[in-house]
N, C-alpha and C positions, 0 to 999 in steps of 0.2 A: 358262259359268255363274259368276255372280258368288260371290265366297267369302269367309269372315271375312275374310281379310285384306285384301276389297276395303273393304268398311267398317272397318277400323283403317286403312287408309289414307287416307278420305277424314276420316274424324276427325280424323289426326294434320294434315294438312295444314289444314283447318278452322280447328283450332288456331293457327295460324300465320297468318293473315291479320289481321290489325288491321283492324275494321271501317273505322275512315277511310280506309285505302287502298282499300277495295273502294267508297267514296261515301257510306258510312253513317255518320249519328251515331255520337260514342263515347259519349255519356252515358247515363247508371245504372249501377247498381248488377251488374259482372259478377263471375264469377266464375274468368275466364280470360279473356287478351286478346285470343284470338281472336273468330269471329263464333260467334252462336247460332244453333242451328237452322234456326230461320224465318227468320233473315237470309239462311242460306244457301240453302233451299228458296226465296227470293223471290228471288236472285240468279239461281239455275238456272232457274226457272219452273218450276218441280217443287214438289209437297205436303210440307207438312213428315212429315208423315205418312210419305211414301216415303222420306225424307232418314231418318227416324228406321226405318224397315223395314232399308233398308241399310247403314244402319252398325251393326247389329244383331246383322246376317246375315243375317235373316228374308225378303231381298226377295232375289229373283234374275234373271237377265239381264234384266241392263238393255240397255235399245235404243243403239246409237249416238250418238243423237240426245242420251239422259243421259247417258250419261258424256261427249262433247263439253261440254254445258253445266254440264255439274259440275266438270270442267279449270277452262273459262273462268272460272267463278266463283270455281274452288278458285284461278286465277293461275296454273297452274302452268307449267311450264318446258315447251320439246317432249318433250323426254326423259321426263318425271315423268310426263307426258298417254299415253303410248306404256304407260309402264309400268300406269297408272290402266285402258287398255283391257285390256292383259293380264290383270289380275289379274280386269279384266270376264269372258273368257273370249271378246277380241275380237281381229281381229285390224289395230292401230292404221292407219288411213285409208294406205296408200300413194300415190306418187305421180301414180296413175289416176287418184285421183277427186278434185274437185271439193276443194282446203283449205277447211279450214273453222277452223284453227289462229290464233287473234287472240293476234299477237304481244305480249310483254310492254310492249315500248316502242309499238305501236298502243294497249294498255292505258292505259299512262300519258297519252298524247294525249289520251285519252276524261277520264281523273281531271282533266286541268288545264281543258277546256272546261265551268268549270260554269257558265257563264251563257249559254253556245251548245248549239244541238241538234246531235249527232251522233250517227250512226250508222255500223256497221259493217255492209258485207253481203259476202257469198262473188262467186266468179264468177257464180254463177247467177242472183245478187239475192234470196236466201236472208237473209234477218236474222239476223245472229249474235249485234249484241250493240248496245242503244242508250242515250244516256245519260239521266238526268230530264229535262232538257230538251227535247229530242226526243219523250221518250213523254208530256210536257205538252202539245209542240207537234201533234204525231200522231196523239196516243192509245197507252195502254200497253198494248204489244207481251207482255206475259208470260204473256196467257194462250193465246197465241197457238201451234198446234200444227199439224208436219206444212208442209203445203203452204199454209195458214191466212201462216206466216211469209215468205212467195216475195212478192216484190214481181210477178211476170210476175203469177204466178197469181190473184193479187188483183184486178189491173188488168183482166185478160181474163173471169175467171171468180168475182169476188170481188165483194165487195161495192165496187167501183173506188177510185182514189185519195183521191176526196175535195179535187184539189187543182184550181183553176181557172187555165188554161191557153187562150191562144191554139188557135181551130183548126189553125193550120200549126204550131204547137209543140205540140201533141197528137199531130198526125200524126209528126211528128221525132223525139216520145219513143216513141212504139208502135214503130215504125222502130229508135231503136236500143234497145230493148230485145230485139224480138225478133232483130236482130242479135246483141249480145252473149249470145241463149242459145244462137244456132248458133255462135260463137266456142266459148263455153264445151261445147259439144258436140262438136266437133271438134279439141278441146284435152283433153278429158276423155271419150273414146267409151268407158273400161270402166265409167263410174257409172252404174248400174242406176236409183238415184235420180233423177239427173236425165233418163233416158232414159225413167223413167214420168211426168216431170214434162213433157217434149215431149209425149208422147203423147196424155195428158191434155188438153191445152192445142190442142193439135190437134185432136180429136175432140169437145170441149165448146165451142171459138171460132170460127166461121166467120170474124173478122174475123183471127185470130193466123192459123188455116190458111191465109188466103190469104195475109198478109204472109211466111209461111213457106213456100209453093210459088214465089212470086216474088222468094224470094233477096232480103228487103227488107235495103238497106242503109242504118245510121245510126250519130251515134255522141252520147254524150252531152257538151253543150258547157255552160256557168255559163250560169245562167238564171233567170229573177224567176218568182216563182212567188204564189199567192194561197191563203191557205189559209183557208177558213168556219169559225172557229172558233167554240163555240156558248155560251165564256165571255165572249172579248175583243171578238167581233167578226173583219171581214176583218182577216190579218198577211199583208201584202205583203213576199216575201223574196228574198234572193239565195240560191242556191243552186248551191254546188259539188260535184261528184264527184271524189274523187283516188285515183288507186290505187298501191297499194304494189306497187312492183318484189318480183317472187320470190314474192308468193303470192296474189295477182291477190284479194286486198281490194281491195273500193271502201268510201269511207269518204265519206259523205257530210255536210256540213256548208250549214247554213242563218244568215245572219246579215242584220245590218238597218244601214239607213244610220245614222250615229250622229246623236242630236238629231231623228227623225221620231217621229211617232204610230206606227209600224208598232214602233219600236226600245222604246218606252214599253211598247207592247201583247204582245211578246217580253220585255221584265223582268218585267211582271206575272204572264204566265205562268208564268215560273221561280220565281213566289213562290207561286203557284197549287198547281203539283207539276201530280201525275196526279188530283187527286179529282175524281168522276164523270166521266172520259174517258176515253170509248172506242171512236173516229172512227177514222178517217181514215188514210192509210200515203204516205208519200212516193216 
């Protein structure tokens, strides 16, 4: 159960983030240099409202899932994040299950792409964390909750990608994703999380079940991709996956040849933001 000094902790730490390092405008009128409230509840995906219950005291156990996203937003260290569950009344993600830990220096990687979309996702294809870019290019990710955030789950059982794709490059990507959730499941067999996320996916996709009883194998390779955007028009992209050694992030990044209408139609968007978008998932 969460306790005052979980909310004097996220306050003090709050405190401490200069909103430009976390992507945000610094201008007006503050009264401390760290982030406001609503900055910080839009960072988490969380209501200011909750932001302000728990720093409070007034709100108590929080899920996982927020104090994860309140770390991430808060920047903090592994250590601080371990300490941030504890005082949840959690006990901080050991090495069983699934990281979901976005390293300070992946952080910084996200701050320096602002005119590229990227994204961060876990082993599982789990959305951890993505930049303006990406949630222009995409649609913003923040209200997005649960299994809502799963790349698999989306794909199988969601409202689908949204991205247009070769039939043999459809098939490739179904392939290695349901590969990479049996990796990630045989790398990770004490996550309860992700073991209701198979089941799930099993039981509501005939087409993942069967990829899934035949042992489908794929992997994912840089790939053009088309996205129906419903400001710009089609954004024809490259698109790579990289993963970080040691915590099995995949960090995905989409860019455009320089000097095409595709690379024109990706700046516009970055000048666009998020307004009225809320498509599409890569």
């Amino acid at each position: 159960m969460a306790t005052a000094d979980f909310g004097k902790a996220v306050r003090r730490w709050r405190d401490r983030v200069p909103p430009e390092a976390a992507g945000l405008p610094a201008g007006g009128q503050r009264r401390a240099a760290g982030l406001r409230r609503e900055e910080l509840a839009l960072l988490a995906g969380i209501s200011v409202d909750y932001v302000t219950r728990l720093e409070q005291g007034r709100a108590t156990n929080p899920s996982t899932q927020v104090v994860e996203a309140l770390a991430r937003a808060l920047r903090l260290s592994e250590e601080e994040r371990a300490h941030l569950f504890r005082l949840a009344g959690l006990a901080p993600p050991g090495p069983e299950t699934v990281p979901a830990f976005v390293t300070p220096s992946v952080q910084r990687l996200l701050d320096r792409f602002t005119g590229t979309p990227v994204a961060v996702f876990d082993a599982s294809w789990t959305l951890l964390v993505a930049n303006a870019p990406y949630a222009a290019l995409m649609g913003d990710p923040s209200a997005r909750r649960g299994n809502e955030r799963n790349s698999v789950w989306r794909h199988f059982l969601g409202p689908g990608p949204g991205v247009r794709r070769t039939p043999q490059a459809a098939r490739d990507h179904e392939a290695a994703l349901v590969a990479d959730l049996r990796e990630a499941a045989e790398r990770y067999p004490a996550d309860r999380r992700l073991q209701r996320l198979i089941g799930e996916l099993r039981a509501g996709s005939e087409r993942f079940a069967d990829l899934w009883a035949t042992g489908a194998v794929g992997r994912h390779e840089a790939s053009r991709k088309t996205i129906d955007h419903p400001s710009v028009g089609p954004v024809t992209l490259d698109c790579d996956v990289l993963t970080v050694a040691g915590s099995d992030l995949r960090i995905m990044v989409y860019t455009a040849e320089v000097g095409t209408q595709d690379a024109e139609r990706l700046a516009l968007l970055t000048v666009l933001g998020t307004q009225d978008l809320t498509h599409h998932e890569g």
